[in-house]
N, C-alpha and C positions, 0 to 999 in steps of 0.2 A: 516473409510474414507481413511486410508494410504491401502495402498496395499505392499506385501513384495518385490514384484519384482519390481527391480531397472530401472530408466529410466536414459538414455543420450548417450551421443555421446564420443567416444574416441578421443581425437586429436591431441593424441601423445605429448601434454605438461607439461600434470599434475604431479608433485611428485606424486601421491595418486596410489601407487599401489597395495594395501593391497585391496582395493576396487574397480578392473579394471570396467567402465563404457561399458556397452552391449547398441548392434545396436538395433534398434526397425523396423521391417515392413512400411515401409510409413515413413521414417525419412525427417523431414524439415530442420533441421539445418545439414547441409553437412559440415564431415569434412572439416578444410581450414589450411591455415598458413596466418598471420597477411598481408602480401605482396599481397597474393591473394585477399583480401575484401579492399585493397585502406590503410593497416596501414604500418607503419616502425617498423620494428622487433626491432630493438634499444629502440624505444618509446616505445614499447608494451612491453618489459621487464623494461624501467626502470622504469613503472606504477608498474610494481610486487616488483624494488627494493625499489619503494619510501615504499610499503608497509610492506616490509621484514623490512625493516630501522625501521619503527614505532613498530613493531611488536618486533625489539631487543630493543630499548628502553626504553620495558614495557610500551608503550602508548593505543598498540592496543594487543587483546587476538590472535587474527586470521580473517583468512576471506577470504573468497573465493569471485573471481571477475570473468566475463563474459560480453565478447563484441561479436557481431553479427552483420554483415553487409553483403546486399545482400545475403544471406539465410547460411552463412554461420559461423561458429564461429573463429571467429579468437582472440580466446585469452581465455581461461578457465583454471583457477589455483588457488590452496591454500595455504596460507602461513600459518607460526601461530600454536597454537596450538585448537583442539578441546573446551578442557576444561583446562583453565589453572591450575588447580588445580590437576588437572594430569599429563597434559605436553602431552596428547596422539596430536600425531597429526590430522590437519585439513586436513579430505578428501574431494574432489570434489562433494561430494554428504552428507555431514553437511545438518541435521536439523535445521530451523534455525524461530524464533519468528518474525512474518514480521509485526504484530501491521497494520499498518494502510495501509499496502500496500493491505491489507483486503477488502479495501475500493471499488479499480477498480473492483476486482473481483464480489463484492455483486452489485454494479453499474452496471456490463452488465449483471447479472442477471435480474435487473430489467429494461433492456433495452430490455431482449428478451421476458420479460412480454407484455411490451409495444407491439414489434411487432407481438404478437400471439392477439393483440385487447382485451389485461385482463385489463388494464390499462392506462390515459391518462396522459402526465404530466402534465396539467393544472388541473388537477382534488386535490379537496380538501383531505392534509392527512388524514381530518374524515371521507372522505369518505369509506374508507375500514378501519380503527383503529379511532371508533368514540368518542373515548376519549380527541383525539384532538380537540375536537369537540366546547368547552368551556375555552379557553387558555386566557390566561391572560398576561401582557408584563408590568413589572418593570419600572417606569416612575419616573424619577427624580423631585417630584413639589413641589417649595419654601423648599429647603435644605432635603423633607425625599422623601421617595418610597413608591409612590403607585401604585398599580394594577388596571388597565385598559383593559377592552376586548380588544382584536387585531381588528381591522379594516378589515382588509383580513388573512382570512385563508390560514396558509401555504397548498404550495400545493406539486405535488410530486420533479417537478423540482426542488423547492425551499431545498427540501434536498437532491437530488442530487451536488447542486452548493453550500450548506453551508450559503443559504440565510433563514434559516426559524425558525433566533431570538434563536436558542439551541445554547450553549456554551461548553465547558470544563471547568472539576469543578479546572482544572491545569491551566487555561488559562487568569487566574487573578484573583483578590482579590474582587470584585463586587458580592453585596449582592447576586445575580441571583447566582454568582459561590459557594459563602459560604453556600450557601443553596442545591447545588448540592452535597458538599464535605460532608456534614451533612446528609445528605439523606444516605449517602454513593453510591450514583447512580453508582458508576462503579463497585460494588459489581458483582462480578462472580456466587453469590447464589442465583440469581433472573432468573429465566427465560424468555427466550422473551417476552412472553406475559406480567409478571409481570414488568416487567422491564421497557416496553413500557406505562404503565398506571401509575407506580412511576414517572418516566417524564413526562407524560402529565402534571400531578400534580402542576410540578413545573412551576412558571412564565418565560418567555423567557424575555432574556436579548435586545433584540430588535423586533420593528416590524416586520413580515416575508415581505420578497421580498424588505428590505431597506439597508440593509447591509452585509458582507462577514463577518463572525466569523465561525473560525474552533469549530466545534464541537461534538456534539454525533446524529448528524441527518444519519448518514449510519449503526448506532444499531439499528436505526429506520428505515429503509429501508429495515435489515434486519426482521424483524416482518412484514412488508408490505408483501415480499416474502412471508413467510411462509400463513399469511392468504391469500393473492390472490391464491397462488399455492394448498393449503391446505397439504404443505409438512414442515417439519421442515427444518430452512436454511441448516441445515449441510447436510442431505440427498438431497434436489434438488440441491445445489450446485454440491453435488457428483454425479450424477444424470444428473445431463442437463450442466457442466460445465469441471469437471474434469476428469470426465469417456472419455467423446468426445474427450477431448485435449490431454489425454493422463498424464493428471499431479496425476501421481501414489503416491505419498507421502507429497499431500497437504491435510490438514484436520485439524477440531478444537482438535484432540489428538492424540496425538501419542503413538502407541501399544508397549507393554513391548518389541517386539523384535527385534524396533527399536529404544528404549531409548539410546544406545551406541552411536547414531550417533546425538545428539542432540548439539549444541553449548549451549558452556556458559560464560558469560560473568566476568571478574575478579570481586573476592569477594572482594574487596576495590578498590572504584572510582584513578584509578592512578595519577588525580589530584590534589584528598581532597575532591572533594566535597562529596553531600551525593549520596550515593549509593542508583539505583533504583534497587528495588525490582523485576525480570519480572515474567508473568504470570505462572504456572503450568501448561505445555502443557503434562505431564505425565499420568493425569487424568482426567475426564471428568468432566465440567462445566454446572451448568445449564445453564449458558449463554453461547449462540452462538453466541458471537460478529462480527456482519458484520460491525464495523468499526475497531477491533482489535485483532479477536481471533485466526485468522488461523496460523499455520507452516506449510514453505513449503520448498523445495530444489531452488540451485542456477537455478538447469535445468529446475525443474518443470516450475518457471514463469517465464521463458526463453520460453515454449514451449505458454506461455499465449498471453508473449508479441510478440512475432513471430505471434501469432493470431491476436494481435491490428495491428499489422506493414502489416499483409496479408488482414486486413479490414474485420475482421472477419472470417477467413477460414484458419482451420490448419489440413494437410493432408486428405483432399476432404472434411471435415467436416464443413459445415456451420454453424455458430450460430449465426451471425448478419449480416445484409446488409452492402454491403459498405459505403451507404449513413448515415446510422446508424452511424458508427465507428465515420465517419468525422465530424457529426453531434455532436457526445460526446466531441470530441477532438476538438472543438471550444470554442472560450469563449464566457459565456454565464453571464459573471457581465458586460457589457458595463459598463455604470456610475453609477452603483451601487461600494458605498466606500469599502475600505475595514475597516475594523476596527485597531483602535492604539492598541499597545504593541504586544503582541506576535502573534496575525494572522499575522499583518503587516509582521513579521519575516520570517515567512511561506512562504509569497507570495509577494515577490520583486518587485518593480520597473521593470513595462516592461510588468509583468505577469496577467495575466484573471485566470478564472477557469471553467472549462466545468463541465461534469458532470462523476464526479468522479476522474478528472486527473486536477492539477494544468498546465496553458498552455501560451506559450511562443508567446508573442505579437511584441515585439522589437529586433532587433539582438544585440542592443546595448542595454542602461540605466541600465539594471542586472551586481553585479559583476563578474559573469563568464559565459564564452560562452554559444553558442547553437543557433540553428537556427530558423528562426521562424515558429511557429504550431509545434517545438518539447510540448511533454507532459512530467507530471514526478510528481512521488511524493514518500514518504518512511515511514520506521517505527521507532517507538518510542527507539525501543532498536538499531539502528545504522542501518535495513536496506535499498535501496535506487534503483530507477531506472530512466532512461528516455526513451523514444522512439523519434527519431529524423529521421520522416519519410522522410525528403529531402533527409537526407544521404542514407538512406535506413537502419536505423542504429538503436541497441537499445545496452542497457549497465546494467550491474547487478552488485550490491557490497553487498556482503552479512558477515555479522558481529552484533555480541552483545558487543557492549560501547556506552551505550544508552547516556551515557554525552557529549560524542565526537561529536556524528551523526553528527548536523549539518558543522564542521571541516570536516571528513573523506566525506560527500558530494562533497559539494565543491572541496576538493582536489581531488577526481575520475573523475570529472567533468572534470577539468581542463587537466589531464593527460590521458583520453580519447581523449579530440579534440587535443589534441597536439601531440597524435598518428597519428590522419589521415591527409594522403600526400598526395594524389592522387587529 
């Protein structure tokens, strides 16, 4: 799925010369300098020194960051080191474990299912995976838990927008999630299809279409793909998503002759806590997680998000209608809850969720900026983005300190809008 030839733009900022970045035929992102896309050269560096800062006092390994406005890049740089257990440095073009940023990509797969008339989103997930067919939902009555048929069938929306009662077996201590931890369900040695019938299995922690819980409904979505398409996720992705886009070194493994370029993350959490384990993107998986399995480059989902930000269309190439795009990138929980403890964390005060992208409802009640109808969501091991189509704008932080993430968000958050002047 990686290809060896390199994608991106030079733009004359990066340290990374060991690795000079070549121009591509049909380029979307036009070299810029920070002044020219609306930022302040001052701000747009000291986002790189706040990160150098963190990076000397062994908080962060490295990381490569990327801002885009008006089609343009005004800011692409790496600090840091690759692998800190080497010291090699972080070039502009780092591999890098992007976990759940997995998510939008498998979501507009299944959004260009929909528009080729293979799929409806009101349509039952037993319908095409009839194992759902017979699901069961954990009911709290007089102090124990019992199991109850669901009322309504989740359907495909419902795990696009994280409504359809599936949880993470990380996501709290609820019989539903101890029983997913025991299952071992996020096991890499199951294959989609196996995978997808071990979770039916299991009881959902709520009714579908009654509450927001992040969960494993987009490993589900990707088995949807594969049967409606009759292709395996990691080929039609490759196939109808990243051949078209042009994202040459995104895929569920990466080939021996480009293992040198992969990030990694320090071997002891620099705060104490425990150290997470990340996946093995060196070798191939039977599971093709479409909610967590892809690596890709800082450029590659640059050229993605530059797809979301053009409404579907990256150098002549269409893959979804406009209407589509806007359609995903709305929220689609009205007054459906979210759930306490750690969704709630996920998705702040202010925020909805469309389908496949958490989405920016208030300019204000959220701790940190952003406009309203920006989108955004990140991965497990520290990576992160938004698209902020007011501005014209999207923004990339790419990094392994999966303990940090949610800090290292936040803060790029902040030191992007307080770049822009204009």
């Amino acid at each position: 799925m990686f290809h060896t030839k390199m994608l991106g733009y030079s733009i004359g900022m990066s340290t990374d010369r060991k690795h000079p970045i070549s121009h591509r035929d049909g380029q979307t992102l036009a070299d810029g300098l920070p002044q020219q896309a609306g930022l302040c050269p001052q701000r747009s560096q000291r986002l790189m020194a706040v990160l150098q800062d963190e990076v000397d006092r062994q908080r962060l390994p490295g990381a490569v960051a990327l801002i885009a406005r008006h089609g343009k890049l005004a800011l692409f740089e790496a600090v840091g080191a690759l692998d800190p257990a080497t010291g090699t440095p972080m070039p502009r073009d780092a591999i890098f474990r992007i976990y759940s940023m997995t998510k939008p990509i498998v979501s507009v797969a299944v959004m260009m299912l929909m528009e080729q008339g293979k799929l409806l989103l009101n349509d039952p997930v037993a319908k095409y995976l009839p194992e759902y067919a017979g699901q069961k939902v954990a009911r709290l009555v007089e102090g124990s838990v019992q199991l109850q048929a669901v009322r309504q069938l989740a359907t495909v929306q419902d795990l696009l927008r994280h409504t359809a009662g599936l949880t993470y077996e990380f996501m709290g201590n609820a019989a539903v999630q101890r029983q997913y931890a025991q299952t071992r369900i996020g096991s890499r040695k199951r294959s989609n299809a196996e995978f997808s019938h071990a979770l039916a299995a299991l009881p959902l922690l709520f009714e579908p279409g009654t509450v927001w819980e992040y969960g494993r409904a987009t490993d589900v979505l990707g088995r949807l793909v594969e049967v409606v398409s009759g292709q395996t996720l990691g080929v039609y992705l490759e196939e109808h998503i990243f051949k078209p886009l042009g994202m040459v070194d995104t895929g569920f493994t990466v080939p021996p002759a480009q293992h040198a370029r992969i990030a990694e993350p320090f071997g002891r959490d620099p705060e104490g806590g425990v150290q997470m384990r990340l996946i093995d993107v060196r070798e191939d998986a039977a599971l093709e997680s479409g909610g967590g399995g892809l690596a890709s480059t800082a450029m590659d989902y640059a050229r993605f998000l530059q797809f979301m930000l053009n409404k579907g269309e990256l150098d002549g190439v269409r893959l979804l209608g406009p209407r589509t795009v806007d359609f995903m990138t709305a929220d689609h929980l009205g007054d459906i809850p979210v759930n306490s403890g750690a969704s709630r964390a996920l998705l702040p005060p202010g925020h909805g969720f469309g389908l496949g992208f958490a989405v920016r409802k208030n300019l204000g009640v959220a701790a940190v900026p952003g406009s309203v109808g920006m989108y955004f969501w990140g991965g497990m091991a520290g990576t992160t983005f938004f698209v902020d189509p007011a501005q014209d704008l999207f923004a990339i932080l790419m990094l392994q300190a999966p303990n940090q993430r949610e800090y290292y968000r936040m803060l790029f958050r902040n030191l992007v809008y307080a770049a822009l002047v204009d």
